[in-house]
Biopython code that builds the backbone (N, CA, C, O; Angstrom):
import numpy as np
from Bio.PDB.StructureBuilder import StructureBuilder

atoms = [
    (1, "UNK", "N", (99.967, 83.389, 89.080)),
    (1, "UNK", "CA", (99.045, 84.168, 89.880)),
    (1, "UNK", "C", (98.754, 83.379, 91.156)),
    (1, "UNK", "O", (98.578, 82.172, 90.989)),
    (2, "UNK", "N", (98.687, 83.777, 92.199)),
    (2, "UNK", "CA", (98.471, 83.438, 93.203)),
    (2, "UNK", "C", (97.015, 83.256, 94.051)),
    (2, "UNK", "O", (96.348, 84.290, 94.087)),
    (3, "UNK", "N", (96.550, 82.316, 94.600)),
    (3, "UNK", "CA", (95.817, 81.852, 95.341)),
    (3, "UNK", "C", (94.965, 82.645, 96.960)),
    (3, "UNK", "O", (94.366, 82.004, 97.824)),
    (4, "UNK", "N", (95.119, 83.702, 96.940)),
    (4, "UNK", "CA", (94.807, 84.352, 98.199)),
    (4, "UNK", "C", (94.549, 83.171, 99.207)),
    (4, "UNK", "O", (95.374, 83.011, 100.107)),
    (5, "UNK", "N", (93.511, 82.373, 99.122)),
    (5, "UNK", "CA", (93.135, 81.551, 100.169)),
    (5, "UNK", "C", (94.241, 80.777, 100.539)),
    (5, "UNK", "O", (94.364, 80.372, 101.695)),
    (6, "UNK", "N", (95.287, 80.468, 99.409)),
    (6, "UNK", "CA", (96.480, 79.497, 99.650)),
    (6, "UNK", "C", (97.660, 80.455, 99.873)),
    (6, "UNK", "O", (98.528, 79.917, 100.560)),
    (7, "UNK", "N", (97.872, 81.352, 99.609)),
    (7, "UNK", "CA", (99.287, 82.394, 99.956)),
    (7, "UNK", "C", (99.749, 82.109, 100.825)),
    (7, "UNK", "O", (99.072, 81.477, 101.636)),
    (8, "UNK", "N", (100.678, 82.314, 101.028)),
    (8, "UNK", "CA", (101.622, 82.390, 102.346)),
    (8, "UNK", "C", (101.757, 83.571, 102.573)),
    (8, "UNK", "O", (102.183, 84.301, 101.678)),
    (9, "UNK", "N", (101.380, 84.160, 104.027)),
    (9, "UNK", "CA", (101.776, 85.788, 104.341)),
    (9, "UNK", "C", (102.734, 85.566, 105.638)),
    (9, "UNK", "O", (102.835, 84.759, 106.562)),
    (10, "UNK", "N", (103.443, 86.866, 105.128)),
    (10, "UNK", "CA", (105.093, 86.409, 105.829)),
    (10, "UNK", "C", (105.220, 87.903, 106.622)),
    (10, "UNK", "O", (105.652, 88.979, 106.211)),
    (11, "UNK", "N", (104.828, 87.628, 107.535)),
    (11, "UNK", "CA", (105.212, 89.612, 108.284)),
    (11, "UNK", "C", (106.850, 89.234, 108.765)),
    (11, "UNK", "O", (107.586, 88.262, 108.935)),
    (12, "UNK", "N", (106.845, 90.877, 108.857)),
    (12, "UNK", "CA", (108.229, 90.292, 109.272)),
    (12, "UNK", "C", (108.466, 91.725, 110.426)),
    (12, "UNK", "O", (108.525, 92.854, 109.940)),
    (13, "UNK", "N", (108.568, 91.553, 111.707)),
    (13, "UNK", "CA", (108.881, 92.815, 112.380)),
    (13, "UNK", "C", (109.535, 93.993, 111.726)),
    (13, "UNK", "O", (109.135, 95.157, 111.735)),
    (14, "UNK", "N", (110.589, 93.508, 111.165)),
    (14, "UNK", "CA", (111.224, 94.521, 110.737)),
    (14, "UNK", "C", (111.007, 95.431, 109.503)),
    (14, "UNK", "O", (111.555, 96.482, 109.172)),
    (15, "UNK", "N", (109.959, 94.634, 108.883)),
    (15, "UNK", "CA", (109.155, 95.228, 107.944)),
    (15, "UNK", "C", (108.510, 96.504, 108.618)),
    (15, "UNK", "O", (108.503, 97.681, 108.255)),
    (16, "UNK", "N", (107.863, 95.750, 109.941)),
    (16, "UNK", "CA", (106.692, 96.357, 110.541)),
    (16, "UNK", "C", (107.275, 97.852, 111.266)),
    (16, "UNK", "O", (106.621, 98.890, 111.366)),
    (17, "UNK", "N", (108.558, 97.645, 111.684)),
    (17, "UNK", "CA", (109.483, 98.513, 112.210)),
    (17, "UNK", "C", (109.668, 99.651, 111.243)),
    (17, "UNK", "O", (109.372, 100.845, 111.284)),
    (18, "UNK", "N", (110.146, 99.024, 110.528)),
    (18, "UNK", "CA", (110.726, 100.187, 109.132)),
    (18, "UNK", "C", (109.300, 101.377, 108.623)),
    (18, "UNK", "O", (109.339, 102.594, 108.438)),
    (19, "UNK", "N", (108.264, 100.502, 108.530)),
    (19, "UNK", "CA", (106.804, 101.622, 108.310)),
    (19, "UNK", "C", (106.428, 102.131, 109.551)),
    (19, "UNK", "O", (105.559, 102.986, 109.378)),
    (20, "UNK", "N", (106.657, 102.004, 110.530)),
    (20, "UNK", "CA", (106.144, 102.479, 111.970)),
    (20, "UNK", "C", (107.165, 103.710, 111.510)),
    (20, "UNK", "O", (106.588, 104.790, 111.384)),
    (21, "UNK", "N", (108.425, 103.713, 111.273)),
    (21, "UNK", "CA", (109.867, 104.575, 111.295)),
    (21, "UNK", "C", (109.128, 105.712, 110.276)),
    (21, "UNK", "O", (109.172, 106.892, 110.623)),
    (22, "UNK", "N", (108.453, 105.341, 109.021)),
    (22, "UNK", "CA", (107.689, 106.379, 108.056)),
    (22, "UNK", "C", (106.616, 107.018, 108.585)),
    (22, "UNK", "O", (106.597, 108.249, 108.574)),
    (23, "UNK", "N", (105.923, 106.536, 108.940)),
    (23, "UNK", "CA", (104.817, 106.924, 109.522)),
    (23, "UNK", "C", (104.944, 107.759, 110.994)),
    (23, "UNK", "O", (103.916, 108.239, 111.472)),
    (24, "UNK", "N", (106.097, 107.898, 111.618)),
    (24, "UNK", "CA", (106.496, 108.868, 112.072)),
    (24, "UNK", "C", (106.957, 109.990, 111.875)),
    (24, "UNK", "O", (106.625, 111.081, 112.338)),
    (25, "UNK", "N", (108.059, 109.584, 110.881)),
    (25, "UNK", "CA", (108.933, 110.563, 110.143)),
    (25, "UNK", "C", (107.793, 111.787, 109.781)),
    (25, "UNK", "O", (107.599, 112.883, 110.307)),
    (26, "UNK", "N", (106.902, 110.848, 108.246)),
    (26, "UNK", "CA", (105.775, 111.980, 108.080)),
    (26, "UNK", "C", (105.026, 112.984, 108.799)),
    (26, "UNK", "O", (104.659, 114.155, 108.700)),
    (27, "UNK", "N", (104.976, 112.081, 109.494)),
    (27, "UNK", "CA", (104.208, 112.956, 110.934)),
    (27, "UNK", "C", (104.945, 114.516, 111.354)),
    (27, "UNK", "O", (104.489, 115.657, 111.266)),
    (28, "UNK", "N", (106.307, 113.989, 111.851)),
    (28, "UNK", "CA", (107.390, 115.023, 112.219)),
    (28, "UNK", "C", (107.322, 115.760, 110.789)),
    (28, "UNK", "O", (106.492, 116.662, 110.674)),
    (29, "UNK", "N", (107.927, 115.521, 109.978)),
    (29, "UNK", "CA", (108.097, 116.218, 108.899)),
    (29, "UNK", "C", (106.957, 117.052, 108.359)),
    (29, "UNK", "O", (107.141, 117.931, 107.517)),
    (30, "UNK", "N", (105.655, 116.722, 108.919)),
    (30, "UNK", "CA", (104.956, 117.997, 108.616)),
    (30, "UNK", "C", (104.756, 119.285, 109.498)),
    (30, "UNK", "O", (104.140, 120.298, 109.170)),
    (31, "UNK", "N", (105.478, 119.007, 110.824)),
    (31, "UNK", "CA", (105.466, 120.059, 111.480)),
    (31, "UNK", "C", (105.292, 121.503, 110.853)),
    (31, "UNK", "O", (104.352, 122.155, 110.400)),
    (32, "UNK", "N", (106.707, 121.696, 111.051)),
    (32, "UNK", "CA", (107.026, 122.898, 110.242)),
    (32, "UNK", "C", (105.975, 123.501, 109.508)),
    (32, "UNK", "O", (105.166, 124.368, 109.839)),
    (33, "UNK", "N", (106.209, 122.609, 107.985)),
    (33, "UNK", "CA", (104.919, 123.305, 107.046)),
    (33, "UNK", "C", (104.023, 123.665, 107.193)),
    (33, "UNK", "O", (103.536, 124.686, 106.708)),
    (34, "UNK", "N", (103.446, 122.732, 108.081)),
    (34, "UNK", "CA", (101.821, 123.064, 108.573)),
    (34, "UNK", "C", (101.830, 124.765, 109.667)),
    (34, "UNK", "O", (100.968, 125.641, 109.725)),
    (35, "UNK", "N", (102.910, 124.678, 110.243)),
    (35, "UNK", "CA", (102.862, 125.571, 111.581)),
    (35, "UNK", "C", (103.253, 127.011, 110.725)),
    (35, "UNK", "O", (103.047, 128.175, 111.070)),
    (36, "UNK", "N", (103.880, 126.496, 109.513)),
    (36, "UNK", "CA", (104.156, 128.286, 108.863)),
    (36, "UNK", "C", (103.159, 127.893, 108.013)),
    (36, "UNK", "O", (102.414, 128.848, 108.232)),
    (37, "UNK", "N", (102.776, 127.468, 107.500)),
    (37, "UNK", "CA", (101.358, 127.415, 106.762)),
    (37, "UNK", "C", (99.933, 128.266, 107.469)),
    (37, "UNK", "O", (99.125, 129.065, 106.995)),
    (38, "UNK", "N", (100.053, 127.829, 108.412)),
    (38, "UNK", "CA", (98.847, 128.314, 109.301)),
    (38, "UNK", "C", (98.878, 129.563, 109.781)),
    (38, "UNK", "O", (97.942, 130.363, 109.768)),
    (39, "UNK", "N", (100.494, 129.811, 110.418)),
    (39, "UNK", "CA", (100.818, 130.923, 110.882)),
    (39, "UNK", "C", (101.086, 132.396, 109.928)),
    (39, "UNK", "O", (101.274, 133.536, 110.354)),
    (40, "UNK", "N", (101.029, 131.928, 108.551)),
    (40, "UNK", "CA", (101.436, 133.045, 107.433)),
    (40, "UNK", "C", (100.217, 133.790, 107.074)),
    (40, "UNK", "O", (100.066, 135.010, 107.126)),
    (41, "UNK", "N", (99.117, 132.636, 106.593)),
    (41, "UNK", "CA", (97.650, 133.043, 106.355)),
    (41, "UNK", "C", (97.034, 133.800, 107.483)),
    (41, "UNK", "O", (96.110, 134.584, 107.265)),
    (42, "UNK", "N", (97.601, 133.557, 108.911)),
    (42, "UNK", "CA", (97.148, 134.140, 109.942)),
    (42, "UNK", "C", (97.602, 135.780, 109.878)),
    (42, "UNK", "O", (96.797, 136.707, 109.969)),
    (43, "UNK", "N", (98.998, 135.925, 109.709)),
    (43, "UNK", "CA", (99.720, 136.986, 110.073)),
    (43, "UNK", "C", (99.258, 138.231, 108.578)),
    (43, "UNK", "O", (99.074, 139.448, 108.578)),
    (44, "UNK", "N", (99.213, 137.190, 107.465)),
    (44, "UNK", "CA", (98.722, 138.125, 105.824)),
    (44, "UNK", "C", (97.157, 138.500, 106.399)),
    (44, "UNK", "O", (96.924, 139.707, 106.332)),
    (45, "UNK", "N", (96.226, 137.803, 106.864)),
    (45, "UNK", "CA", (95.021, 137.823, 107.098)),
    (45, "UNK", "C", (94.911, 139.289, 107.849)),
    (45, "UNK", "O", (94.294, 140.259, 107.410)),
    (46, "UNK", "N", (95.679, 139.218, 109.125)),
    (46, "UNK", "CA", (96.021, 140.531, 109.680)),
    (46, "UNK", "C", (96.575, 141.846, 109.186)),
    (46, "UNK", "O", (96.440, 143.021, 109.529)),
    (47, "UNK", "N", (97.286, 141.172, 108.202)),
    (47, "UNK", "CA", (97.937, 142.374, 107.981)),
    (47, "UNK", "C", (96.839, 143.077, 106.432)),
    (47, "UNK", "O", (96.975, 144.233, 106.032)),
    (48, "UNK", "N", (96.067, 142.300, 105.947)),
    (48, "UNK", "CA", (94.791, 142.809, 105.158)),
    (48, "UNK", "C", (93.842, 143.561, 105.356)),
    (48, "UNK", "O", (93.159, 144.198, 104.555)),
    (49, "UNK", "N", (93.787, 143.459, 106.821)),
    (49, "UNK", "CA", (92.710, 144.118, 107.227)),
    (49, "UNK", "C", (92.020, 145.254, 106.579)),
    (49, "UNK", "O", (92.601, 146.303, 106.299)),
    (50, "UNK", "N", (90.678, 145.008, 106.330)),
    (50, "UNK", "CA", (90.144, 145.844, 105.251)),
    (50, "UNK", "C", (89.932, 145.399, 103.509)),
    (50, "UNK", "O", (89.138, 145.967, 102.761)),
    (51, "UNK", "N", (90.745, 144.384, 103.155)),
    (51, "UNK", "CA", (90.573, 143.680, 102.003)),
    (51, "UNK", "C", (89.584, 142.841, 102.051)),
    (51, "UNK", "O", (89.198, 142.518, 103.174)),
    (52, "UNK", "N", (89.133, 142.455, 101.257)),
    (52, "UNK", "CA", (87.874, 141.240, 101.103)),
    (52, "UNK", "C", (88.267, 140.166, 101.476)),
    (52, "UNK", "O", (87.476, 139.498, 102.141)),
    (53, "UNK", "N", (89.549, 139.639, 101.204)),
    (53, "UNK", "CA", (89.671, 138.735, 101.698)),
    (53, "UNK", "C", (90.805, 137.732, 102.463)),
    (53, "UNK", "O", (91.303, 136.606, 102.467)),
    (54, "UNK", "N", (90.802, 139.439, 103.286)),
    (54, "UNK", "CA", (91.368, 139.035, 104.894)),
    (54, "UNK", "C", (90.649, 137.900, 105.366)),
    (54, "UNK", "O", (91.210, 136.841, 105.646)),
    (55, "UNK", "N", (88.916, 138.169, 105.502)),
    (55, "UNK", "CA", (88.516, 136.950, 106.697)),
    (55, "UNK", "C", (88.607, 135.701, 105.756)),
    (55, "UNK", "O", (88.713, 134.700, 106.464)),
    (56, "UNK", "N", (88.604, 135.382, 104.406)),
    (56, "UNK", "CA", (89.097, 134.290, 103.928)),
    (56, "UNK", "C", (90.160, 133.815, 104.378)),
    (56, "UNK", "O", (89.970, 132.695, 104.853)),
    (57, "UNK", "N", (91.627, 134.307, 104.472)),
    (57, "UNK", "CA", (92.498, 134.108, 104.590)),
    (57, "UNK", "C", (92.490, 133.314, 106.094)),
    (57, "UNK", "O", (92.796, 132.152, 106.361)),
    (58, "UNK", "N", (92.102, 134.214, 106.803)),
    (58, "UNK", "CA", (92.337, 134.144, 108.229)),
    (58, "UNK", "C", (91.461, 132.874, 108.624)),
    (58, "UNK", "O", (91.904, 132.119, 109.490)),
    (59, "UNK", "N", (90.127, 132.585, 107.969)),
    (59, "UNK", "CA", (89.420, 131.044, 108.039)),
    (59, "UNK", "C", (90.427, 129.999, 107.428)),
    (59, "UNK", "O", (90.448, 128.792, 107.670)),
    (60, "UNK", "N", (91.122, 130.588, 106.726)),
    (60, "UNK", "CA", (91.949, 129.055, 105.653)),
    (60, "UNK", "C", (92.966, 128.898, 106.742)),
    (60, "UNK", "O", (93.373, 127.736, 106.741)),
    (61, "UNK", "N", (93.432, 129.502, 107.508)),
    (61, "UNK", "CA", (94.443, 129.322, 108.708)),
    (61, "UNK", "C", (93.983, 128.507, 109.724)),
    (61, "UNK", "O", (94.488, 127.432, 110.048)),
    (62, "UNK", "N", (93.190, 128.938, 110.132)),
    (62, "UNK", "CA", (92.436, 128.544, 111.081)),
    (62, "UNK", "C", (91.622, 126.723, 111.293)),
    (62, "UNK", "O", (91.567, 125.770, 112.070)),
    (63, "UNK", "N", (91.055, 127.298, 109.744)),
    (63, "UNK", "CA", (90.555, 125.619, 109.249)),
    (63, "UNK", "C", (90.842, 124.539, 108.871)),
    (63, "UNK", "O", (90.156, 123.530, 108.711)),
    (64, "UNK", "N", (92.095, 124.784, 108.690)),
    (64, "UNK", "CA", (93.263, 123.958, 108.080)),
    (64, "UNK", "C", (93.767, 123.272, 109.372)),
    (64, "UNK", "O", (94.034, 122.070, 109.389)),
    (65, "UNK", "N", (93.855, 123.850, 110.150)),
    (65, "UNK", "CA", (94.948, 123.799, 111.606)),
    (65, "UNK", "C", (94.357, 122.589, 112.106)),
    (65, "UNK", "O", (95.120, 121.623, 112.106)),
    (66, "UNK", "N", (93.207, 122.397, 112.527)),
    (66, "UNK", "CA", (92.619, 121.151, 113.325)),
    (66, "UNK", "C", (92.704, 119.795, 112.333)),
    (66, "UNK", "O", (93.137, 118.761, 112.842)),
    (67, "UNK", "N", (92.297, 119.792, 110.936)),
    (67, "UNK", "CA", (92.784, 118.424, 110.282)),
    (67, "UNK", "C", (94.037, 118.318, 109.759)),
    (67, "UNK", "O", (94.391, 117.399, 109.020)),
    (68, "UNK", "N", (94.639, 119.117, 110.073)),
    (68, "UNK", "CA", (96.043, 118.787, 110.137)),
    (68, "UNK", "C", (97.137, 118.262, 110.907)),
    (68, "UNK", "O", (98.128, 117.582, 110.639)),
    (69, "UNK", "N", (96.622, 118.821, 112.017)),
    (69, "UNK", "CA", (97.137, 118.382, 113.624)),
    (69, "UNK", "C", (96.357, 116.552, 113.659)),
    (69, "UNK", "O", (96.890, 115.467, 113.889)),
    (70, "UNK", "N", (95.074, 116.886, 113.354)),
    (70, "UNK", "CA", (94.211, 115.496, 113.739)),
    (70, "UNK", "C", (95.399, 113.988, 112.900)),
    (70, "UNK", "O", (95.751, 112.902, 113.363)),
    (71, "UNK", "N", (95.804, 114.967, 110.954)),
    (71, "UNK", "CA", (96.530, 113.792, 110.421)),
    (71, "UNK", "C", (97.946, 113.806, 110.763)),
    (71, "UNK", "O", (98.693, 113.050, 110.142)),
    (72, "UNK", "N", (98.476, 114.674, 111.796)),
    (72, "UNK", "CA", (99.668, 114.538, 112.551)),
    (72, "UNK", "C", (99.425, 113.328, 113.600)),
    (72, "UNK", "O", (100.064, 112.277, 113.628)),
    (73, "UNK", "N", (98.517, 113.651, 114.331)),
    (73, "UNK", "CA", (98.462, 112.405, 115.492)),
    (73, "UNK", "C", (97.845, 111.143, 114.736)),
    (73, "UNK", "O", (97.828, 110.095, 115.381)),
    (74, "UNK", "N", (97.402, 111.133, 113.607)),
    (74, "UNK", "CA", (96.963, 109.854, 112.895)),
    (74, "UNK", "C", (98.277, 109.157, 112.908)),
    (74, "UNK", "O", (98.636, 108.182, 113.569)),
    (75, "UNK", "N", (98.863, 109.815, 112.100)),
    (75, "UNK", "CA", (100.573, 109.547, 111.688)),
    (75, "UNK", "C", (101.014, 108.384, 112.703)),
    (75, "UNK", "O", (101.124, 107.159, 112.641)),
    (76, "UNK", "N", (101.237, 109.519, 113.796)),
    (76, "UNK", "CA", (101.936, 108.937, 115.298)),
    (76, "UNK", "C", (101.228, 107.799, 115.778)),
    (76, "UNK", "O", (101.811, 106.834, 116.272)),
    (77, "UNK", "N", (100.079, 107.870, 115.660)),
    (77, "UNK", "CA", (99.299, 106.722, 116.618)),
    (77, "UNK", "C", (99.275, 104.985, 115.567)),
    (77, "UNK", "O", (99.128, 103.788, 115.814)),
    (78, "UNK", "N", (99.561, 106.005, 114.166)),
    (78, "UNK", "CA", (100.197, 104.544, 112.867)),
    (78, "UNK", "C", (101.423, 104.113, 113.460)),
    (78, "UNK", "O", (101.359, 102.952, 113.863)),
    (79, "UNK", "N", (102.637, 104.743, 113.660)),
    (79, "UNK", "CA", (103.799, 104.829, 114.041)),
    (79, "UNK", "C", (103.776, 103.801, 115.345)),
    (79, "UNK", "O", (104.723, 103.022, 115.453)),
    (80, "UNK", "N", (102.710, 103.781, 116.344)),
    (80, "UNK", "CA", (102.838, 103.277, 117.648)),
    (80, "UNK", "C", (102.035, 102.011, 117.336)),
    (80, "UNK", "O", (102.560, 100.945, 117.656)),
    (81, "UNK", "N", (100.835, 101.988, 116.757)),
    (81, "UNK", "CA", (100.202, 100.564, 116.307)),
    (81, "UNK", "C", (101.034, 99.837, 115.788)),
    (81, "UNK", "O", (101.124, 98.669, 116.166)),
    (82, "UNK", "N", (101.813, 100.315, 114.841)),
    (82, "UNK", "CA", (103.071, 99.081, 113.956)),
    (82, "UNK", "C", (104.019, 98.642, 115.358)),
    (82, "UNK", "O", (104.065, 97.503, 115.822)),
    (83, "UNK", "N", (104.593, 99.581, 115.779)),
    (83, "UNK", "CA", (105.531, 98.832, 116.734)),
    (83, "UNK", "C", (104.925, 97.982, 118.073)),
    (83, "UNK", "O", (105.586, 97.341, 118.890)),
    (84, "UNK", "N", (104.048, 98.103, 118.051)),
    (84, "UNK", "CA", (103.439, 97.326, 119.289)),
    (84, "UNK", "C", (102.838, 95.944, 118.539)),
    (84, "UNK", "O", (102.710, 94.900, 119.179)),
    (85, "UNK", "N", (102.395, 96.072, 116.762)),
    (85, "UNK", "CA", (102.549, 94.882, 115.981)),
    (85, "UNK", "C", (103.664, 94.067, 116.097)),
    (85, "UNK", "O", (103.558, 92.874, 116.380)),
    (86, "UNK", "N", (104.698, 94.606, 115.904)),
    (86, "UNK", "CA", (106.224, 94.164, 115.662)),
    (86, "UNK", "C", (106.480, 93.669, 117.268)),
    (86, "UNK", "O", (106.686, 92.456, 117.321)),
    (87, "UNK", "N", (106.508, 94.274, 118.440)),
    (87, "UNK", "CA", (106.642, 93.201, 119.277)),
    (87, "UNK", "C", (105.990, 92.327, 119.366)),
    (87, "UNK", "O", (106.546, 91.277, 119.688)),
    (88, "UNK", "N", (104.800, 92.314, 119.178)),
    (88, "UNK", "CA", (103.673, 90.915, 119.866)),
    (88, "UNK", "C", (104.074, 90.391, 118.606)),
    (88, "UNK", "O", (104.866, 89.615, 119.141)),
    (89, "UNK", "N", (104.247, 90.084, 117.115)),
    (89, "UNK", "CA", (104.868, 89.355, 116.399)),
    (89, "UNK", "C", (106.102, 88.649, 117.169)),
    (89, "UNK", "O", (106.107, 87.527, 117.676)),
    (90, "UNK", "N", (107.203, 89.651, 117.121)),
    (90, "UNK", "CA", (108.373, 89.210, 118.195)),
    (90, "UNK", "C", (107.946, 88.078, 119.096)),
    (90, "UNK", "O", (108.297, 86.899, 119.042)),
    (91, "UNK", "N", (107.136, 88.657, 119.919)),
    (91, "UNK", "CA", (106.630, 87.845, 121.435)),
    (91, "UNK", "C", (106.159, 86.442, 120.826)),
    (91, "UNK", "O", (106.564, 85.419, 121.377)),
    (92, "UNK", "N", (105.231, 86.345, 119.594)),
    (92, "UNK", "CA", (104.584, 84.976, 119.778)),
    (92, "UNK", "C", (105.811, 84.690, 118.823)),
    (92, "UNK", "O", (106.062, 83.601, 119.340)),
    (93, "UNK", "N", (106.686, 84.794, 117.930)),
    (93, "UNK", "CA", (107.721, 83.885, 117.129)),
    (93, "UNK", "C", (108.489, 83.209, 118.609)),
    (93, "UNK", "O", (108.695, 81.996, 118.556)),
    (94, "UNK", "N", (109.016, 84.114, 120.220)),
    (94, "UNK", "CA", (109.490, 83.285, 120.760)),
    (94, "UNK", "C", (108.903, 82.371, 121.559)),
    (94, "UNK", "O", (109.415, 81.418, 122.146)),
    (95, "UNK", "N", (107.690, 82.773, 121.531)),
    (95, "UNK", "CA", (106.722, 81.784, 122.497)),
    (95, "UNK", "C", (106.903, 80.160, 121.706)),
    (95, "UNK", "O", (107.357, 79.156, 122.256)),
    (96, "UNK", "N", (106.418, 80.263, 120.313)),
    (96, "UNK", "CA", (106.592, 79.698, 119.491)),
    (96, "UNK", "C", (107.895, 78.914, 119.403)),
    (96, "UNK", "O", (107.816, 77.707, 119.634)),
    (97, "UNK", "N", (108.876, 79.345, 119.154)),
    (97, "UNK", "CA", (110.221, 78.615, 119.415)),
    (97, "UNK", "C", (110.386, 78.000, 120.154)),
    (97, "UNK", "O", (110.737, 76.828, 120.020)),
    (98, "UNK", "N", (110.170, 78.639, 121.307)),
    (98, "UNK", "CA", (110.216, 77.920, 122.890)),
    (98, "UNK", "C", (109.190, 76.646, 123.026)),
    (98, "UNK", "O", (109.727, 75.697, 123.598)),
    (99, "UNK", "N", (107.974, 76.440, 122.669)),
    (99, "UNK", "CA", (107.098, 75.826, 122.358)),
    (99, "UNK", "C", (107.814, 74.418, 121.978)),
    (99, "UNK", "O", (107.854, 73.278, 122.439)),
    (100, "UNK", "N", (108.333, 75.105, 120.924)),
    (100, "UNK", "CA", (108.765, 73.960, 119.482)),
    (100, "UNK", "C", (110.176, 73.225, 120.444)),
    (100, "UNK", "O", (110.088, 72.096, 120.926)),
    (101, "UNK", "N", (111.355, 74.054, 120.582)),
    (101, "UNK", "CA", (112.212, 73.598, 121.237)),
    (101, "UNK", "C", (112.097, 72.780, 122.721)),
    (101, "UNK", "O", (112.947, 71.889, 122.730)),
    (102, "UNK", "N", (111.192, 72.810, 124.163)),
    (102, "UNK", "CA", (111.102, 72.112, 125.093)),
    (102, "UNK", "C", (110.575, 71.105, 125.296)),
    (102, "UNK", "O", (109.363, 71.020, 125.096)),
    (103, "UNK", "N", (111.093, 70.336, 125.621)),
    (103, "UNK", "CA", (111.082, 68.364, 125.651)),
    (103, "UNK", "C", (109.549, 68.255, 126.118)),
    (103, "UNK", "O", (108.939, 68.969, 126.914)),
    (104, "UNK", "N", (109.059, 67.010, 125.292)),
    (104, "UNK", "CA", (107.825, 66.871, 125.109)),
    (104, "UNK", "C", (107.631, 65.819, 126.598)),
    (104, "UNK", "O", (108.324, 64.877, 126.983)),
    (105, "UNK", "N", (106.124, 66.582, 127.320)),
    (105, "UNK", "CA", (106.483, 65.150, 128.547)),
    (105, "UNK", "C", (105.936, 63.734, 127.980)),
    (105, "UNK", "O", (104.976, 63.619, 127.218)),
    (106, "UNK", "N", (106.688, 62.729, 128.469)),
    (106, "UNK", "CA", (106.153, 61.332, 128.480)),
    (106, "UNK", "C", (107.342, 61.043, 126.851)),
    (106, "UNK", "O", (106.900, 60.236, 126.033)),
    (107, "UNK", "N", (108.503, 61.610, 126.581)),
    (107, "UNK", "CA", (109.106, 60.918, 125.796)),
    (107, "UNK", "C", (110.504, 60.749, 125.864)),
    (107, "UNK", "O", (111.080, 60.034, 125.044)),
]
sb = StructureBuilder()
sb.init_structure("model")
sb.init_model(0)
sb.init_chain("A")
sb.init_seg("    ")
for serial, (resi, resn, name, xyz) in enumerate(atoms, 1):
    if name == "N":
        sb.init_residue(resn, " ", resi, " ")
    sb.init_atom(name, np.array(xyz, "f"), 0.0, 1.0, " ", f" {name:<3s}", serial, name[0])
structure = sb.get_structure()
C-alpha cells in the first residue's frame, strides 16, 4: 500500500492528450442524440396537440436542451484544459532539460 505523502506522481502528456481526445469525442458524440432527442419531443409535442400531454412533452424538449448543450461545452472546455495541461507539462520537462543540460558558470 502506498504512502500518498511519499508517492511518486508521474503525468505524462500523453496520458493527458489521450483524455483531452475522450473528452472531446464525448462531447461530439452527443451531438446527434441530443439534437434528435430534443427535436422528436418537440415535433410529437406538436403533433399532440390537444392531448394532455403535449405541453409535457414539448417542456421535456425544451428543458433538456440547455443542460445538455451546457454538458457539451463542459466536455470541450475538459478537452482544451487537458491539452493546454499537456503542453505546459511539455514546456517545463524542456525548460527543465535545458536547465539540467547547460554548463554551470564558474566550472
Amino acid at each position: 500500500m502506498a504512502d500518498n505523502a511519499t508517492a511518486n506522481v508521474v503525468v505524462k502528456a500523453a496520458d493527458l492528450r489521450a483524455s483531452a481526445g475522450i473528452a472531446k469525442g464525448l462531447g461530439e458524440e452527443l451531438d446527434a442524440p441530443v439534437r434528435i432527442a430534443v427535436t422528436t419531443s418537440e415535433t410529437v409535442a406538436g403533433q399532440l396537440t390537444g392531448w394532455s400531454i403535449a405541453g409535457g412533452l414539448g417542456q421535456l424538449g425544451s428543458g433538456w436542451s440547455k443542460p445538455l448543450a451546457d454538458l457539451r461545452r463542459r466536455l470541450a472546455d475538459t478537452a482544451t484544459n487537458l491539452d493546454a495541461n499537456a503542453a505546459a507539462h511539455e514546456a517545463t520537462e524542456r525548460a527543465v532539460a535545458g536547465t539540467l543540460a547547460a554548463p554551470q558558470a564558474g566550472k
